[in-house]
py3Dmol code that shows the C-alpha trace and the ligand (Angstrom):
import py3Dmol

protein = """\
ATOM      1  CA  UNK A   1       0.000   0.000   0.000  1.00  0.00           C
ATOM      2  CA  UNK A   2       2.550   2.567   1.131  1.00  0.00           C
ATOM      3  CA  UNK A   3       4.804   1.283  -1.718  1.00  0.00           C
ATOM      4  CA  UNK A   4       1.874   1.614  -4.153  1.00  0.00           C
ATOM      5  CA  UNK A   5       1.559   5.178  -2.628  1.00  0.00           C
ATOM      6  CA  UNK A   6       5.034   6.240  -3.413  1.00  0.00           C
ATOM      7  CA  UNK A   7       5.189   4.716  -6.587  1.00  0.00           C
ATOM      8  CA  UNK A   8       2.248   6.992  -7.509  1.00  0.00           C
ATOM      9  CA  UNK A   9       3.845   9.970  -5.982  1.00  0.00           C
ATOM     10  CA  UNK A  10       7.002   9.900  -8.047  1.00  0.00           C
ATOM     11  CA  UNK A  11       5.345   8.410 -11.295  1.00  0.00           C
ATOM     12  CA  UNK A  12       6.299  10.998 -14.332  1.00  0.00           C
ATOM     13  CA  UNK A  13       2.779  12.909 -15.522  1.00  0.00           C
ATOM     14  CA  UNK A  14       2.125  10.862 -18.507  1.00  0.00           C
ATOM     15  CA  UNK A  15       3.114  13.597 -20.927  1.00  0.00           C
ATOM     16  CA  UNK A  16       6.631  13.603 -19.721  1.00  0.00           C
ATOM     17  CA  UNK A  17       7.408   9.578 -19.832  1.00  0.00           C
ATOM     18  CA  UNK A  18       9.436   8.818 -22.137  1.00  0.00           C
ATOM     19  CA  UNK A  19       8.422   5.752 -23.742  1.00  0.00           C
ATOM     20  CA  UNK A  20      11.531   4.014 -25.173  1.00  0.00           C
ATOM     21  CA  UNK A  21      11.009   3.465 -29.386  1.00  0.00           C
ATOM     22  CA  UNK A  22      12.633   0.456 -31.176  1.00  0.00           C
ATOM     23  CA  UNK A  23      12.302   2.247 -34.498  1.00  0.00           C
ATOM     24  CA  UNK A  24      15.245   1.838 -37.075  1.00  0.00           C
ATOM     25  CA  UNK A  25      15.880   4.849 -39.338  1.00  0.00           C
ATOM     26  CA  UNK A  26      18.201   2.021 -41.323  1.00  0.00           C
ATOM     27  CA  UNK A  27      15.048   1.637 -43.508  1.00  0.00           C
ATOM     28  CA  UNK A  28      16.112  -0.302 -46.907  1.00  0.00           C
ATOM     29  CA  UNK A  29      16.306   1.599 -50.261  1.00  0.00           C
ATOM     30  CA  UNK A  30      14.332   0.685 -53.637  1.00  0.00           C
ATOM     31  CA  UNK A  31      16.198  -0.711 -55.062  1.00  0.00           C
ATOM     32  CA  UNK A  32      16.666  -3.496 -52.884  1.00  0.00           C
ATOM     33  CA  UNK A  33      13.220  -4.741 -53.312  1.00  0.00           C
ATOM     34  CA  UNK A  34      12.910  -6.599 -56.301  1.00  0.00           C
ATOM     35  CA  UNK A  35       9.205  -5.501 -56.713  1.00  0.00           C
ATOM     36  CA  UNK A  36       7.617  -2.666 -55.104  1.00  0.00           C
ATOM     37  CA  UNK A  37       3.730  -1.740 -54.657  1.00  0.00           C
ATOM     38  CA  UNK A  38       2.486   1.649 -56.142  1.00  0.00           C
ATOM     39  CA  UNK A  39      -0.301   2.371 -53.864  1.00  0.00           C
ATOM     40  CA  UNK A  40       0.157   0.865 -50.096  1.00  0.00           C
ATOM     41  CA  UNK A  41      -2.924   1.224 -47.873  1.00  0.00           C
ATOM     42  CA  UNK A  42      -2.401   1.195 -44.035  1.00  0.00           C
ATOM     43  CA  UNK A  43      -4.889   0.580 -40.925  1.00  0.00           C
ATOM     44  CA  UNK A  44      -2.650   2.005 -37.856  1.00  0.00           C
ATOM     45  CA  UNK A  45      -4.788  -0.321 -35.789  1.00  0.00           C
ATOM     46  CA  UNK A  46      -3.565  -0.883 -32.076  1.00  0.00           C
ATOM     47  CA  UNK A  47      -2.613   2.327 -30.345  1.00  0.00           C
ATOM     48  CA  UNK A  48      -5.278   1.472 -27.609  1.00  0.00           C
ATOM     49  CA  UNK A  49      -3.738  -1.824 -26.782  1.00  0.00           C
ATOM     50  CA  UNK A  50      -0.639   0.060 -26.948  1.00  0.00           C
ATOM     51  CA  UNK A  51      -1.580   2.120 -24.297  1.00  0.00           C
ATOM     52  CA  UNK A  52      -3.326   0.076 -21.703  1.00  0.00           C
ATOM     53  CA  UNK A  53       0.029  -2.092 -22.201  1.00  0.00           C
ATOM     54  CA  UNK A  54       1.982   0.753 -21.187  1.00  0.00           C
ATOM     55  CA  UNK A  55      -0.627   1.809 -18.450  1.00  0.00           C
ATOM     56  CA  UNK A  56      -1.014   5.086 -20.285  1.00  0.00           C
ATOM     57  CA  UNK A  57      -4.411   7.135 -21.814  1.00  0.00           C
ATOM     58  CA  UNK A  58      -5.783   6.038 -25.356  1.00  0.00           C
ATOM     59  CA  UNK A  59      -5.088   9.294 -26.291  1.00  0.00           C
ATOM     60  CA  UNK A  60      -1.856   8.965 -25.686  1.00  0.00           C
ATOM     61  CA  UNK A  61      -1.507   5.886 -27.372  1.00  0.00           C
ATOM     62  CA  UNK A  62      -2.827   7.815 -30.653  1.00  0.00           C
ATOM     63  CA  UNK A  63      -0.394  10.255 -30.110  1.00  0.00           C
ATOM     64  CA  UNK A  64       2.478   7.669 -29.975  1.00  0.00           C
ATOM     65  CA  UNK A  65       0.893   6.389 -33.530  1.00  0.00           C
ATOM     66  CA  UNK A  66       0.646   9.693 -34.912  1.00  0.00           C
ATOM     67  CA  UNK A  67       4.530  10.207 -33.880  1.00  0.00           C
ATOM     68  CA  UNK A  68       5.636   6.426 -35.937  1.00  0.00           C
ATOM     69  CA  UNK A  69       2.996   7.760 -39.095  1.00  0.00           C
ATOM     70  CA  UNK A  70       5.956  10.470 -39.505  1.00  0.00           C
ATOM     71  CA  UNK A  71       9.007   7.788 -39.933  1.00  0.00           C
ATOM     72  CA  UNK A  72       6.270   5.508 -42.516  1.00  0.00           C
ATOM     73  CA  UNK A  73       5.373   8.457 -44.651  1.00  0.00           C
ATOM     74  CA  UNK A  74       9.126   9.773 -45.111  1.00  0.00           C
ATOM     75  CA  UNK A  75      10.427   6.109 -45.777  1.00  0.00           C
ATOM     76  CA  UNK A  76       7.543   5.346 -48.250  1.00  0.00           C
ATOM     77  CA  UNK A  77       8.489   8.584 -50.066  1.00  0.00           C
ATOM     78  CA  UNK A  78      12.099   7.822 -50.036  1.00  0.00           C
ATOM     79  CA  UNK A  79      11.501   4.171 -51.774  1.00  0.00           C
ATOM     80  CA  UNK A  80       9.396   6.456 -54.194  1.00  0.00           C
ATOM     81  CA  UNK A  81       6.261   4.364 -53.690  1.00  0.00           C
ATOM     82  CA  UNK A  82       3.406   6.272 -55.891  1.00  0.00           C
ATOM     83  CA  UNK A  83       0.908   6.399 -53.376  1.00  0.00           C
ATOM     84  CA  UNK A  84      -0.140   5.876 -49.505  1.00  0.00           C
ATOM     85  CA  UNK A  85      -3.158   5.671 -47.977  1.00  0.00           C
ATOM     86  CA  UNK A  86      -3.968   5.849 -44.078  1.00  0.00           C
ATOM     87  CA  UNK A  87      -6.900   5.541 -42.072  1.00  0.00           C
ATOM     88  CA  UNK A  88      -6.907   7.958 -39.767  1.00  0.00           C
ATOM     89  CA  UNK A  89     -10.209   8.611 -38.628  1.00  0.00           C
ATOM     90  CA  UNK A  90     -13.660   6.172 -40.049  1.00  0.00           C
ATOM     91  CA  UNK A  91     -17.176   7.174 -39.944  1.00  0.00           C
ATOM     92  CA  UNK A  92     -17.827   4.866 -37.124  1.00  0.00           C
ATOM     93  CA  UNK A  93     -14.763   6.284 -35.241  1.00  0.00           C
ATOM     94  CA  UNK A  94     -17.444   8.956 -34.052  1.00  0.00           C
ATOM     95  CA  UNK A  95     -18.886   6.800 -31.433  1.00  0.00           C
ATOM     96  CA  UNK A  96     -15.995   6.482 -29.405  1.00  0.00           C
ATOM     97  CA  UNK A  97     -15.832   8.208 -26.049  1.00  0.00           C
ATOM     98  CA  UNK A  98     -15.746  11.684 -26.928  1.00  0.00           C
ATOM     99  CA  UNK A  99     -12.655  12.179 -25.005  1.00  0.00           C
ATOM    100  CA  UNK A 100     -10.992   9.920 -27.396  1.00  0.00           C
ATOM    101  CA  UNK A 101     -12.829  11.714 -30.583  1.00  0.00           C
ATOM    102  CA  UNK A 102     -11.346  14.803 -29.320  1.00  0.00           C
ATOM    103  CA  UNK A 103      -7.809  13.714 -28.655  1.00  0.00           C
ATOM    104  CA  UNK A 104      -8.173  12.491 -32.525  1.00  0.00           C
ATOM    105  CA  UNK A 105      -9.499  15.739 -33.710  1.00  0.00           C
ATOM    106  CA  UNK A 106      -6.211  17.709 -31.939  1.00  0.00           C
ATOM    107  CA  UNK A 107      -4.253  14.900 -33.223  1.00  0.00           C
ATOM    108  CA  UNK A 108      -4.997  15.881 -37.064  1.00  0.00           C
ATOM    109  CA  UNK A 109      -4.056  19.641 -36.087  1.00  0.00           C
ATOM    110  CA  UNK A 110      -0.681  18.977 -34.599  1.00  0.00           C
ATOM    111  CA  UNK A 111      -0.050  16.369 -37.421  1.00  0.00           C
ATOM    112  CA  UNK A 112      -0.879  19.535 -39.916  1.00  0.00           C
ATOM    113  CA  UNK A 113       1.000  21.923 -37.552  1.00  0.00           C
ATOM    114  CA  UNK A 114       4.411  19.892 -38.111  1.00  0.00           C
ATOM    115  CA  UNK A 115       4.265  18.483 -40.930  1.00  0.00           C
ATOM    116  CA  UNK A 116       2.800  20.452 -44.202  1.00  0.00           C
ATOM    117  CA  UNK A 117       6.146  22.245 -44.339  1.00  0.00           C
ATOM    118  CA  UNK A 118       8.730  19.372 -44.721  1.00  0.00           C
ATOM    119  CA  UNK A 119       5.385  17.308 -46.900  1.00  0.00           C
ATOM    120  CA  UNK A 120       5.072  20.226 -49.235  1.00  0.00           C
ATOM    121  CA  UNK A 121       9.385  20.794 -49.559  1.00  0.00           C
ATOM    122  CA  UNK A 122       9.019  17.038 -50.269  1.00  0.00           C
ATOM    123  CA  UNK A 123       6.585  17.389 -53.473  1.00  0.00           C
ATOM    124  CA  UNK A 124       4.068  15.318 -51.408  1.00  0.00           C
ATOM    125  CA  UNK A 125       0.396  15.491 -53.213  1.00  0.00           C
ATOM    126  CA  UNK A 126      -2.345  15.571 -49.784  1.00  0.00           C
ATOM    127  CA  UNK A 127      -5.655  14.007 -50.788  1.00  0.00           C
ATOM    128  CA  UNK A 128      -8.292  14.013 -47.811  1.00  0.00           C
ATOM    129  CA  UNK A 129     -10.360  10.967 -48.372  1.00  0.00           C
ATOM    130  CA  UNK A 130     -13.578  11.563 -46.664  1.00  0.00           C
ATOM    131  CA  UNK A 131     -16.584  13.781 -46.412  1.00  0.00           C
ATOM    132  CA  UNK A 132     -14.697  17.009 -44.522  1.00  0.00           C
ATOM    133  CA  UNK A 133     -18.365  18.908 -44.324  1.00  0.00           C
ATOM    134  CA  UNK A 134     -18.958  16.830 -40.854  1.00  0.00           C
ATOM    135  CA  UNK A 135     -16.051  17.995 -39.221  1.00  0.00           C
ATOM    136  CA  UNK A 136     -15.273  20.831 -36.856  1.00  0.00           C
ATOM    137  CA  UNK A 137     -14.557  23.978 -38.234  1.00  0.00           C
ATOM    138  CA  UNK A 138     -10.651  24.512 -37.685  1.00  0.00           C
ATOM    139  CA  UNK A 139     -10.233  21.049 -39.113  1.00  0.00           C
ATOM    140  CA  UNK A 140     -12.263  21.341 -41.914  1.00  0.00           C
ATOM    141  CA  UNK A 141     -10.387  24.585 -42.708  1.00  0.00           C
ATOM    142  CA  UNK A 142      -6.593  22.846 -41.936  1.00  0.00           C
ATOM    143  CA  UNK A 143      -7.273  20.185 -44.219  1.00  0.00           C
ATOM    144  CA  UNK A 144      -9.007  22.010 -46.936  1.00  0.00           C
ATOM    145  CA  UNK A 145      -5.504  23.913 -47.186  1.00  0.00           C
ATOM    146  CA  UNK A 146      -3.307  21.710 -46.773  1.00  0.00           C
ATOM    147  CA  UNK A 147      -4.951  19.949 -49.892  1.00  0.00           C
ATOM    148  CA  UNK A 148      -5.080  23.032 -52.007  1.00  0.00           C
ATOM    149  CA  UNK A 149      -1.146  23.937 -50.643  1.00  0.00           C
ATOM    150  CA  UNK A 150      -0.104  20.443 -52.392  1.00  0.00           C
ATOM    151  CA  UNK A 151      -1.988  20.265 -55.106  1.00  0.00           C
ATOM    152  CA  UNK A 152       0.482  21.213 -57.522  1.00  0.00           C
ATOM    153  CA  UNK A 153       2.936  18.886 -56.450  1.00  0.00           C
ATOM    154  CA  UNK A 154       3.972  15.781 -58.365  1.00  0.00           C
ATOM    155  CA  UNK A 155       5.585  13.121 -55.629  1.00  0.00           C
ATOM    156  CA  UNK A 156       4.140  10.504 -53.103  1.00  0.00           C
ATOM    157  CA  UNK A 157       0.175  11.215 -53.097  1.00  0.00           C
ATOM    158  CA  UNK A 158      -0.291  10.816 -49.348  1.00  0.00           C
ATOM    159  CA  UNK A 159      -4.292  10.067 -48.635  1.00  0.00           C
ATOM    160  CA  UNK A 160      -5.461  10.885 -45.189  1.00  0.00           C
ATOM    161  CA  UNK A 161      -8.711   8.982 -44.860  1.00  0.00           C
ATOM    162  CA  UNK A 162     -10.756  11.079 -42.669  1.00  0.00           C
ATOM    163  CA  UNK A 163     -14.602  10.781 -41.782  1.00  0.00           C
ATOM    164  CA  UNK A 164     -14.163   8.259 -44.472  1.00  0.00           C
ATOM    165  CA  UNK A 165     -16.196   5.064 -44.848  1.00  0.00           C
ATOM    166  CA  UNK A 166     -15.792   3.212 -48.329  1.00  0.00           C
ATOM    167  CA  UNK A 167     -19.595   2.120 -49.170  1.00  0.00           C
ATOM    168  CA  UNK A 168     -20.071   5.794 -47.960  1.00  0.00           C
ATOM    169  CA  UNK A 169     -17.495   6.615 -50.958  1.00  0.00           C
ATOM    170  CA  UNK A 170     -19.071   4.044 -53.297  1.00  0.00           C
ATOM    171  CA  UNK A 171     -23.141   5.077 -52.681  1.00  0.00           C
ATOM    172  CA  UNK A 172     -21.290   9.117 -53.447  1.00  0.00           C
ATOM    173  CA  UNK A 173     -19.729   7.877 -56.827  1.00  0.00           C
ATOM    174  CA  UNK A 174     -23.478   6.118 -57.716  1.00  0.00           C
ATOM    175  CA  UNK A 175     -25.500   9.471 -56.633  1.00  0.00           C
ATOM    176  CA  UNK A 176     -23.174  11.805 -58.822  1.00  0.00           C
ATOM    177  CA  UNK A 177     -23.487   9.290 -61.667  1.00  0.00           C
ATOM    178  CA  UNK A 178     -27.039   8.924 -61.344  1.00  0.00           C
ATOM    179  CA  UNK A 179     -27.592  12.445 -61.788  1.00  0.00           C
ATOM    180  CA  UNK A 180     -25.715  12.732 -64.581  1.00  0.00           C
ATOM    181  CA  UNK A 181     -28.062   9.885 -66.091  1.00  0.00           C
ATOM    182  CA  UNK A 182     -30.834  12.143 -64.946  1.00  0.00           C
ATOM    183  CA  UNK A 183     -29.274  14.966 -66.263  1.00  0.00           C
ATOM    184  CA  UNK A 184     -29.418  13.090 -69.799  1.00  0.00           C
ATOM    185  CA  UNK A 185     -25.837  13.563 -70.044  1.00  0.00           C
ATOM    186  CA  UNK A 186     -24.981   9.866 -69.347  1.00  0.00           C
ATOM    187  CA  UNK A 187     -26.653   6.738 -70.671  1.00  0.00           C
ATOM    188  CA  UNK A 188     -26.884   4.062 -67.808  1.00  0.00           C
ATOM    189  CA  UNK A 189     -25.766   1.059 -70.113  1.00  0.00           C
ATOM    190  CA  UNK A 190     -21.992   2.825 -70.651  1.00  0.00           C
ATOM    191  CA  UNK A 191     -21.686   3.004 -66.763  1.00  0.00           C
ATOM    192  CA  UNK A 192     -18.171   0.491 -66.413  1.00  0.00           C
ATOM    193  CA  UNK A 193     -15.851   0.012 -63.477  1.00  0.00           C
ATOM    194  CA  UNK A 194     -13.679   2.447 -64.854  1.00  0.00           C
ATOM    195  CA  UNK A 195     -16.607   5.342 -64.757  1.00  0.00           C
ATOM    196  CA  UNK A 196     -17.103   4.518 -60.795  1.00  0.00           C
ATOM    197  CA  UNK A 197     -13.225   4.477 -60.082  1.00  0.00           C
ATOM    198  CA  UNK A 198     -12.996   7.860 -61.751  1.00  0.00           C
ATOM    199  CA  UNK A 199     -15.986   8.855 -59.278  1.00  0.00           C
ATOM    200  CA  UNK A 200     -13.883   7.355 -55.961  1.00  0.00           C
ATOM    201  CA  UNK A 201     -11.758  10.327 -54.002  1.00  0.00           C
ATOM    202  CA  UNK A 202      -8.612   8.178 -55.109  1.00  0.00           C
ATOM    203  CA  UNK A 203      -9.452   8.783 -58.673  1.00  0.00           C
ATOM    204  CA  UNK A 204      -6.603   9.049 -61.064  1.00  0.00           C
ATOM    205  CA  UNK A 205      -4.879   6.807 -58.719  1.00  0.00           C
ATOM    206  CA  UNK A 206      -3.296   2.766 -59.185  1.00  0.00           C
ATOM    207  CA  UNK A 207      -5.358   0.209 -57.399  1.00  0.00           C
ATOM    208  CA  UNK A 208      -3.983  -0.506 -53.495  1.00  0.00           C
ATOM    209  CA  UNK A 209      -1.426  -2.915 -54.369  1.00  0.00           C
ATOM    210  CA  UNK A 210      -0.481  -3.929 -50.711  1.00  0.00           C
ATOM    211  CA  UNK A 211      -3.157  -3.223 -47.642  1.00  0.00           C
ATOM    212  CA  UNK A 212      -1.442  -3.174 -44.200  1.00  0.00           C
ATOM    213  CA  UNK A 213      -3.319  -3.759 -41.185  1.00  0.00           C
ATOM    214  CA  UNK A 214      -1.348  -3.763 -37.715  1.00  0.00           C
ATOM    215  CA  UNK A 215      -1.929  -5.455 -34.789  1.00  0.00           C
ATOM    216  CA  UNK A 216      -3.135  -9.146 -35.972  1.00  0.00           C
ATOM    217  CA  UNK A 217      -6.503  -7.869 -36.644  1.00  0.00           C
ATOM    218  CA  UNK A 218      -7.899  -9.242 -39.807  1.00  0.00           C
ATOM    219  CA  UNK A 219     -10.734  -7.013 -41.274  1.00  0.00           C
ATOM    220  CA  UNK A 220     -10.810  -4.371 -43.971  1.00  0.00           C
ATOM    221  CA  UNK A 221     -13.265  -2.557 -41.606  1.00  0.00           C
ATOM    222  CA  UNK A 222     -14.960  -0.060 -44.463  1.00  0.00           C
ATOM    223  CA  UNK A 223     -11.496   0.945 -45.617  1.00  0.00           C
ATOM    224  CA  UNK A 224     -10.973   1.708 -49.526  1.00  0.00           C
ATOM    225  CA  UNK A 225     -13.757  -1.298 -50.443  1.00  0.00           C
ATOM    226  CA  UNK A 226     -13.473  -1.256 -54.145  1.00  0.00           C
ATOM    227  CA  UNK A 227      -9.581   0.107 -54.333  1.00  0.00           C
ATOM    228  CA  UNK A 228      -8.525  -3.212 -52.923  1.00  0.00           C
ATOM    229  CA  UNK A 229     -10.000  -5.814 -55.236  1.00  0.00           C
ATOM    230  CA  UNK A 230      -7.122  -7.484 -56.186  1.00  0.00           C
ATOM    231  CA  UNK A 231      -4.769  -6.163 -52.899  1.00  0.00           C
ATOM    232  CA  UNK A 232      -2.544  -8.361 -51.274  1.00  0.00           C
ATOM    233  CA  UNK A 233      -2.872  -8.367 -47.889  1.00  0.00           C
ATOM    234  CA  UNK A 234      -0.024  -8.603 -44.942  1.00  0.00           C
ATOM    235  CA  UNK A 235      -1.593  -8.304 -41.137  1.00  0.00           C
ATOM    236  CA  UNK A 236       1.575  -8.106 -39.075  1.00  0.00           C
ATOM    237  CA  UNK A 237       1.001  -8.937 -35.151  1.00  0.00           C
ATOM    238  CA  UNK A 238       2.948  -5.541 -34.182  1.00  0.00           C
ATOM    239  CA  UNK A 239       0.998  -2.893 -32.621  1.00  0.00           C
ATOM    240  CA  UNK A 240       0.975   0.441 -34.788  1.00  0.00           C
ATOM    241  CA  UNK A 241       2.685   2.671 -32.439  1.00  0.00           C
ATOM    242  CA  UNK A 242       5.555   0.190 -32.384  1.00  0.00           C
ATOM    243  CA  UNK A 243       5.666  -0.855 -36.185  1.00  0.00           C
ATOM    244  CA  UNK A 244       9.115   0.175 -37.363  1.00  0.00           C
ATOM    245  CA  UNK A 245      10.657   0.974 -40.411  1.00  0.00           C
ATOM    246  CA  UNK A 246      12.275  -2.403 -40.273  1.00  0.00           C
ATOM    247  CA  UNK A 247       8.482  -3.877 -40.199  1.00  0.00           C
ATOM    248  CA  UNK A 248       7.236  -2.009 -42.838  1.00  0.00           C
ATOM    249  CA  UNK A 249      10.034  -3.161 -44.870  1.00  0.00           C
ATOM    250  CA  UNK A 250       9.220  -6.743 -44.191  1.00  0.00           C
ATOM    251  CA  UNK A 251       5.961  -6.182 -45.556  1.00  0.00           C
ATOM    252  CA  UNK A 252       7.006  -4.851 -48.615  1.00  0.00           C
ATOM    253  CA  UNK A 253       9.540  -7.798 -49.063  1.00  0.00           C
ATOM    254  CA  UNK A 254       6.450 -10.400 -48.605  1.00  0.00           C
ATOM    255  CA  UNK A 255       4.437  -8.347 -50.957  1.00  0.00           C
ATOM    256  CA  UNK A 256       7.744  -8.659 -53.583  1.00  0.00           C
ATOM    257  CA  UNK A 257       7.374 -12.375 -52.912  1.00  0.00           C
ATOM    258  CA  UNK A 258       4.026 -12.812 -54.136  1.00  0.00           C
ATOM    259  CA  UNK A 259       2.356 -14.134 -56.708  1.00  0.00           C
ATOM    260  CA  UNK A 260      -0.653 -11.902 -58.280  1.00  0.00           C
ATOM    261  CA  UNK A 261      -2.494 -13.478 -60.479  1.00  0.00           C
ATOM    262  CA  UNK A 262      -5.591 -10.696 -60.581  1.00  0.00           C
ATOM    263  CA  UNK A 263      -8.126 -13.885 -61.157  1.00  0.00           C
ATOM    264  CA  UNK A 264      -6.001 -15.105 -64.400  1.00  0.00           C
ATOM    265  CA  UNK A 265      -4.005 -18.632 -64.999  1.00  0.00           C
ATOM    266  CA  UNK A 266      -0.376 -18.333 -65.033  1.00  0.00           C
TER     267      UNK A 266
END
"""
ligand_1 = """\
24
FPP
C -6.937 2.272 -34.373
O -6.409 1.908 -33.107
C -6.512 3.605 -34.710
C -7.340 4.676 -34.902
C -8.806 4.566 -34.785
C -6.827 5.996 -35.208
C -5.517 6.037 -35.936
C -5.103 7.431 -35.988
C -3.845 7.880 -35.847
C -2.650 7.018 -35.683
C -3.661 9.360 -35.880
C -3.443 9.751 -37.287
C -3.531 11.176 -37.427
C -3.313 11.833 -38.572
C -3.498 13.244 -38.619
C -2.913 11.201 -39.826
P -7.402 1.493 -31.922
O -7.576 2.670 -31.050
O -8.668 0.927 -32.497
O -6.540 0.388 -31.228
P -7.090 -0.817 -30.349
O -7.809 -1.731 -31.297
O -5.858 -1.425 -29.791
O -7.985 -0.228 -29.299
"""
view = py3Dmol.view(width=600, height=400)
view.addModel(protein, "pdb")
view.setStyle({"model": 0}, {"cartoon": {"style": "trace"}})
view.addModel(ligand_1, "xyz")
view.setStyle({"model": 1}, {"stick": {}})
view.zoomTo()
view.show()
């Protein structure tokens, strides 16, 4: 008891711990990978089991996960990958405990904050994936600019799915065609997979290639539905926050590995 009290009394605030990171910067280059994917797709999934293993807040835990996103993004740029998707915040997310929701919400401010100077010096394209209408002002407003401060650029198109939920995306790409059809502009018997793709946020964009979900969970949980037909998929045990460079390269060495066949006979 009086150990537990002292223990308590001298604990670091939980801002202040340092929480030791097993990251390697040694991240491999291109072309040591004898096949890379164009468009990876990542679900950061385990910052809450991150954090009750470390006895800290969930919000902390998405903070840790926010801070290994940085290290992903710069290494996926440097192997010149063509694009990267992340899920950062689904439409279901919105039920969580509101303390939680709001941690996120700051989350995507500091992210902004820090980052859109070295992303935009780096040619990155941002693409918010999601319906930003729903979200708080000051958000709405950081996002829309960071899209339109990158949208000139010509390197890694980084897509922050946000507020995003992919039959959401789908049932938006059938409403805009269907009023074109009503419209009379567009006969219904020409609409083709390629008309819907070119009606998805990721339009313009490869297929996902590789989809990377963290933490041993094995879902696709709403996330880029009818971009990942024919994705390979690797669901490393590793919690995100502690999903290294090192990791990520691992993945992208079992996606070289692979044989796609896209639903043909080799
Ligand atoms: C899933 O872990 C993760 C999320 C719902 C949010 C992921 C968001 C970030 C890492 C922040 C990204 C921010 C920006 C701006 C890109 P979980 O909480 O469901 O984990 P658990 O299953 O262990 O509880």
């Amino acid at each position: 008891m009086f150990k537990d009290t002292v223990k308590k009394f001298f604990a670091p605030k939980e801002k202040e711990r340092f929480i030791p990171s097993k990251k390697s910067t040694a991240g491999m280059s291109a072309r040591d990978f004898k096949r890379l994917p164009q468009h990876v797709a990542i679900i950061m999934d385990g910052n809450g089991r991150w954090a009750k293993r470390h006895r800290l807040s969930v919000s902390r835990g998405h903070r840790q996960g926010t801070e290994n996103l940085r290290e992903i993004i710069r290494h996926t740029d440097d192997l010149g990958i063509h694009a990267l998707s992340l899920y950062a915040f689904s439409t279901e997310n919105w039920s969580r405990p509101q303390e939680e929701v709001d941690a996120l919400m700051q989350l995507i401010l500091d992210f902004f904050a820090s980052e859109i100077d070295e992303l935009d010096a780096k040619n990155v394209h941002i693409l918010i994936l999601g319906d930003k209408s729903r979200l708080p002002e000051k958000q709405r407003l950081t996002l829309i600019e960071a899209e339109e401060r990158t949208a000139g650029n010509t390197g890694l198109h980084l897509n922050i799915a946000i507020n995003y939920g992919g039959r959401d995306e789908i049932a938006r790409a059938a409403r805009e065609l269907a009023d074109q059809v009503a419209g009379g502009m567009l006969d219904p018997a020409l609409i083709n997979e390629q008309m819907i793709a070119d009606h998805l946020y990721t339009r313009g964009q490869p297929d996902v290639d590789l989809l990377i979900r963290t933490s041993g969970e094995m879902r696709l949980s709403n996330f880029l539905l009818f971009q990942c037909a024919y994705a390979e998929f690797v669901f490393p045990k590793t919690l995100w926050p502690d999903f290294s460079v090192r990791d990520y390269d691992e993945t992208l060495l079992d996606f070289g590995g692979r044989e796609r066949r896209f639903g043909k006979r080799l």
